[in-house]
Structure formats: C-alpha cells, structure tokens
N, C-alpha and C positions, 0 to 999 in steps of 0.2 A: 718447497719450503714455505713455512708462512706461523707467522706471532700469532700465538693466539692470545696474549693479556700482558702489557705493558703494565709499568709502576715507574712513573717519576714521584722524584724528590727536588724541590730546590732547584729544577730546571727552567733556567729564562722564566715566565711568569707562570708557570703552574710551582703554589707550594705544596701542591701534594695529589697524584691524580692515579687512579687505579682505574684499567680499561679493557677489556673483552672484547675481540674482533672478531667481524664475517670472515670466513675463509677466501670468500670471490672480493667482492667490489666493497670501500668503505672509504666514504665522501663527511670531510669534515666540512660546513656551513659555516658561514659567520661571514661580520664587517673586517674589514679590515682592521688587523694591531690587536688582536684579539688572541693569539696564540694559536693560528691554525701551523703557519709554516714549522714553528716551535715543535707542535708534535712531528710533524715530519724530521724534521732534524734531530731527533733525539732518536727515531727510528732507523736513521740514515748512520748515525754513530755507531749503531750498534754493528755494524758491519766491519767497522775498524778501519775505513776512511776516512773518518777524519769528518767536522760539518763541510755539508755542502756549499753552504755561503762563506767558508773558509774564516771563521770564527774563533778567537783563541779560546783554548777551557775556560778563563777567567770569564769571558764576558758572558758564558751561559750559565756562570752561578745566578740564582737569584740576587734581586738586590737586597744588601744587607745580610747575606747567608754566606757560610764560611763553604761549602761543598755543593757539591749535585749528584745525584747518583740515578743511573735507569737501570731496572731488572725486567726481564722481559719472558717469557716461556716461548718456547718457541720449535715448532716442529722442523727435525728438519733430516733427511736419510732415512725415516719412516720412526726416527724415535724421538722422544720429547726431552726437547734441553734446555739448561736454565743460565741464561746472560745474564754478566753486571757486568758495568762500567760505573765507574766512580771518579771524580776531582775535586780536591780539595784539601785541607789540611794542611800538607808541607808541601801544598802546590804539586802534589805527586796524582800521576793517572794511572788508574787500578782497572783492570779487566778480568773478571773469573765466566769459566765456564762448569757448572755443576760445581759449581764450591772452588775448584783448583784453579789456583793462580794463573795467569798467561804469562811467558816472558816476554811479548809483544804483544800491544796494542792488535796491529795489523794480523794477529794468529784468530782471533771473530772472525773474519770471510772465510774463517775453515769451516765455520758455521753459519752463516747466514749473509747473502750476498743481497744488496737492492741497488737499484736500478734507478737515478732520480733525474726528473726532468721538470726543468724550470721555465720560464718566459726566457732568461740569460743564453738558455740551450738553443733555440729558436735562432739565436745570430750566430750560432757555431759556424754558417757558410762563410757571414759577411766580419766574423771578427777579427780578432787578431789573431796570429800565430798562437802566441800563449791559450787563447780559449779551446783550442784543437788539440796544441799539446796534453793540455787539462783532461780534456775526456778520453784520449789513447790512454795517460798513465792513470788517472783514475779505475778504469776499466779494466786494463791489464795488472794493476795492485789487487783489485777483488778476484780475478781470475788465477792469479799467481802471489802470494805475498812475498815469494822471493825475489818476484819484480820489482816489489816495494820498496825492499830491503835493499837492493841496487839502486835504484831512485835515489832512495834517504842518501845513502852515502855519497854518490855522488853529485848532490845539491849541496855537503857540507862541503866537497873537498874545491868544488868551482868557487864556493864563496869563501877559505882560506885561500885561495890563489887569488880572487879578485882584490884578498885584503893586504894579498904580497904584493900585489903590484900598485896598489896604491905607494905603500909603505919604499918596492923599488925608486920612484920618481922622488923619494927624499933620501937617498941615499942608505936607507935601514935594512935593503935586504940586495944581495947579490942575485948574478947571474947563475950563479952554481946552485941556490937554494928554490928558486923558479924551476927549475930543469927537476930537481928532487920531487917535486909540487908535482909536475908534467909525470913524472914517475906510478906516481898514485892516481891521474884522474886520467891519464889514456885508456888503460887495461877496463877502467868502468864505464870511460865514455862509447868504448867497444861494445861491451857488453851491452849496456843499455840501449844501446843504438841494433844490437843483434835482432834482442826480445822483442824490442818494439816492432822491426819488422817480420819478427815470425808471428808478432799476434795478428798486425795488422792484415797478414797473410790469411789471416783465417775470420777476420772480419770482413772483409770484404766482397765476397762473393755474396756474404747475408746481405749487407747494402746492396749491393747490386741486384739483387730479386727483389727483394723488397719494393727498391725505387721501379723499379718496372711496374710491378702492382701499384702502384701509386699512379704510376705515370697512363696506365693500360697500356702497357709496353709501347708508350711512343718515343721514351725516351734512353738511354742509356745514362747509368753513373758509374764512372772510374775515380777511384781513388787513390792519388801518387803520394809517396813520401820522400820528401825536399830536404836533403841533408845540408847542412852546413860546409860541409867538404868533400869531395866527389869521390864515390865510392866503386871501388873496383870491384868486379864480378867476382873477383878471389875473395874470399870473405879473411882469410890468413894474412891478407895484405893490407885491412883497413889499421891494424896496431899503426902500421909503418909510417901510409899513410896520412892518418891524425897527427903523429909526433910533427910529420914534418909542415902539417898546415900548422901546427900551434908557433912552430918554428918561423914560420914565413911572416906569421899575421904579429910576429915581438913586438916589434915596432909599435904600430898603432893598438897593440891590447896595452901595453905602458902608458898611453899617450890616453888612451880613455879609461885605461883603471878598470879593465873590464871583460873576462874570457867572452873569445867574438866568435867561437869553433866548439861546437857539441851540439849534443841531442836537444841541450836547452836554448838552444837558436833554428829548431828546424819547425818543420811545417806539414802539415797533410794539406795537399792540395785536393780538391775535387773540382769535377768535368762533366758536365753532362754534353753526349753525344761531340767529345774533341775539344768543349768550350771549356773557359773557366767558368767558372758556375758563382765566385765569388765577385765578378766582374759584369759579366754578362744574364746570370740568372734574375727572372724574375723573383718577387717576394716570395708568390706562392710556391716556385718552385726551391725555392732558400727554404724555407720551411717544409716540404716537402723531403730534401734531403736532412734534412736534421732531425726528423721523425723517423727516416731510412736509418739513420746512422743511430739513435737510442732503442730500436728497436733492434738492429744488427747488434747492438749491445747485450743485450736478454739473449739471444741466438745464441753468442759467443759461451756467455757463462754458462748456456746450458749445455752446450756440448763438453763444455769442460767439467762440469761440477754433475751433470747427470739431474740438475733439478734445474725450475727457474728460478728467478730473482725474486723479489718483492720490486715492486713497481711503484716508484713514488712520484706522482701529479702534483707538482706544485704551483698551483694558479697557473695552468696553461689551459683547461678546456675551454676559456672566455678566447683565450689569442689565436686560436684554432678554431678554421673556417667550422660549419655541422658534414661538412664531408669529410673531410681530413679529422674530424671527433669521433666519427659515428666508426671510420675505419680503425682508429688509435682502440678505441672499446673494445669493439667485436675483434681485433686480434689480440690482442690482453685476456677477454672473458673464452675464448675459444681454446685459451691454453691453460684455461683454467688457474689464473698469475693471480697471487694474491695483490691486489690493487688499495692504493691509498692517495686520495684525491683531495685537495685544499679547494674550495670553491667559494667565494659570495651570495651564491644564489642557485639553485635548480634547476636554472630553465635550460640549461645545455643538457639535461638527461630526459632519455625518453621513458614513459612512465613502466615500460616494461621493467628497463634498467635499475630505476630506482625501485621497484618493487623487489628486487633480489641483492639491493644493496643493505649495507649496515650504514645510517645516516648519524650521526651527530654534529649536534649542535655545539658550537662554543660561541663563551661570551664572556673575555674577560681572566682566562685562564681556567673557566668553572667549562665543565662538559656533560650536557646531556642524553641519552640516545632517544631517536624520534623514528617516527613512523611516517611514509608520507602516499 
C-alpha cells in the first residue's frame, strides 16, 4: 500500500498544502517547529489510529479555523482509493472512503495501515508499562479493528467503574451496583486480554529473528506478557478467575478509587538471553529491541493484511547509531515499504539513498520538493 498525493486543509500549521509522493523513500527537511511531524501525523490519522502524539481533533484545527480536513489517494489491494477525514463543526469527526461514509473512525486501517516510529519509541524497553501496553493495542487496532472496538469499550466501562467507586466511599453507590459494573467489564477484560495474547503470539517470533539479526545471533529476545491476575492454562476459567481477583482486591480498589485488575495494569516484559533487558540492557541494546519490536510490527501487519504498512520516521534517524540507520533503511527499501522520514538535515543518508528518495523541504508550514 502507499499514498500517492495527500491534501490538507486547516491542519496544525499548513492552511492549505497539496503533495505528490515517491513510492520508496520520502524525507521531509527542515528546523525544527516548522510542520514536519505535522505532516507525519496527518498521515498517521489516516489509518484511524488516532495522532500518534495522542492529540485531541481540537488542538489540530488550525489556529483561528473552525475544522481540518485531509484527503489523500491512496493505493492500496492493487486499486486506487480515495480517504477523507474531517473535524470540525459540531465538533463531529467524518471519515469517507470513495465518497461513502464510515461508521467508524477505526473502519480506514481497512485501508491503509502505517507503522510510526518516534524517538518516545526508542524507551519502549526502559518505559513504563503503559508505553508497551500503547504499542501492543495500537498495533493490534491496525491489524484488527475489532480489537479496537474491544479496547474502546472496555476503557469506558473501567472508567465508569473507577467513577463508581469513588462515588461508593461517599455513600452514592452500593455493593449491588459495583458487582452490575464487574458484570459488563469481566466478559471484555477476557476478551481483551485473549486478543492481546493471540496477537502477541504471532508477533513474537518476528522480534525474535529480527533481534538476532541485529545482535548477529549473539543474543536472544523473549518476550512474556505479565497479567494483572494469574492466568490459568484453561483459557474457560480466566471469566472465573478475574471476577474473583476483582473480588479479593474490593477493599483497596475503594480505598484508591481505582480498578487495580485488567489488561490495563499489565505489561510486556522483554529478556534478552534469561535477563530483563529493561533492568540489565544496555542503551544500545534497549534500542536495539525496540527497533526489533517496530519492525516485528510491519511483519505482523503484513501477514495479516497481505501488504505492508506505510512507515513513518519521526525524528529518529539522528538518535540512531549509522549502523542501526543504515540496517532500519535497507530493511524498509528491500521490502520495497513506502517510507516517510522527518529529518533536520541529510547527512544521515547516503548519497545513493537520497538520490532515489523524494526530498522536501519545509519551512514554516510552506513545502517545497528538492533535488539533492
């Protein structure tokens, strides 16, 4: 799959930009605050993830502009399709594909999937829990949008229950209407907790070759996922189990106002060769994995989706040794992945690279294309 001519309107600081893409590599230039990431993230929308810098629609209106809208052409299954996305108005968000409405957002990764990696991506080893959780359900919403759809729901129904139990500790909600609450968010905590490790099942073995290549097989990476409540091999008996950890932990979930049991308290743990990698790895090999793991990402989708991703470089080729650059390229250009790269400056490409890229320049929200 790959865009071949984006169209903002009214987005973050472009009021108005019409653009033409290389099929392979295409490196936007500039200072910084200039609108490079901006393009990136208006490309990364179009997927129906959502911004990658986790953005509300409001604050990517321009300033002073009541909407934003990006339409985009885009190849993708061997025929050409035509994206929009829209916000604005009655504060309402519009996605069509060929003219016809969506009735979700998340229904775009039916067409066009990207892949983004940032400098943030770089501490996926050393960060929090939530940064790991972040790029399982990001990954598996593009892979699956009924993932998504489990997600969503299950993010609303933990934060009505976290606001029941505030509201329990002043006397406004019973024991009986908590237990109703536990009704609705087991059966999805299940679930959610299923998907995750069926995807993560099939992500995994990609990281693990991957980091080998990387490592020149000196090293092994395993990758474990670290539930919140201890899960039996019987997959029939986690319902059971959850109710009765939500059961156990009453007490102190009242006492902090706060579900302390589900998928959104768990963790991907990683190991290189038995270690924790997030404890005992070096930088480079922190980095190392987390280039494993957005590259097992592109893997993933294509096995599910029959194409690759679009690939979006957001200011990481400077943070990235010229070995770990020159590997990130040639396996992206070898799979022939339509590429898009935010940079300050050139001198991380080799001139062969830039001679088959598409280069523009920005400055300011204005975009040139250049030759170098």
């Amino acid at each position: 799959m790959e865009i071949q001519a984006i169209e903002l309107a009214h987005f973050r600081n472009y009021q108005g930009l019409q653009i033409n893409f290389t099929p392979g590599v295409n490196i936007f230039v500039g200072a910084n605050g200039q609108g490079k990431t901006n393009l990136l993230e208006s490309i990364a929308l179009l997927s129906g993830g959502g911004s990658h810098r986790d953005a509300r629609d409001a604050e990517m209106v321009q300033w002073q502009e009541e909407y934003y809208r990006i339409k985009a052409t885009v190849r993708s299954d061997g025929q050409s399709v035509a994206l929009e996305l829209a916000f604005g108005g009655e504060r309402r968000k519009l996605a069509k594909v060929n003219g016809r409405k969506l009735r979700r957002i998340a229904e775009l990764s039916e067409t066009l999937n990207t892949v983004v990696f940032s400098p943030e991506d770089l501490s996926l080893v050393k960060g929090s829990p939530a940064q790991r959780r972040r790029f399982l359900d990001r990954e598996l919403s593009q892979a699956s949008p009924a993932y998504g759809d489990v997600l969503s729901r299950y993010a609303r129904v933990v934060t009505q229950r976290n606001n029941l139990l505030r509201r329990f500790r002043e006397g406004a909600v019973t024991a009986a209407e908590l237990e109703l609450w536990d009704d609705q968010l087991a059966p999805l905590a299940v679930e959610l907790l299923g998907r995750r490790l069926d995807g993560l099942a099939r992500i995994a073995p990609y990281a693990r070759q991957i980091y080998r290549g990387l490592s020149r097989d000196r090293e092994q990476l395993e990758l474990t996922y670290r539930s919140s409540f201890p899960l039996p091999e019987d997959r029939l008996r986690w319902l059971e189990v959850y109710r009765a950890a939500l059961k156990d932990r009453r007490a102190e979930e009242i006492a902090r106002q706060s579900t302390l049991t589900g998928p959104h308290r768990d963790d991907l743990q990683l190991f290189l060769n038995g270690r924790d990698a997030r404890t005992y790895g070096s930088q480079g090999q922190q980095r190392s994995i987390a280039l494993s793991l957005k590259l097992a990402e592109i893997a993933y989708i294509h096995q599910i989706k029959g194409e690759y991703p679009l690939v979006l470089l957001d200011d990481v080729m400077s943070e990235l040794d010229p070995d770990r650059r020159q590997q990130l390229l040639a396996e992206l250009e070898s799979k022939h992945i339509q590429v898009f790269i935010t940079t300050t400056h050139l001198h991380a490409f080799l001139p062969e690279q830039l001679g088959r890229a598409g280069i523009f320049r920005i400055q300011a929200g204005q975009l040139s294309r250049r030759s170098e």
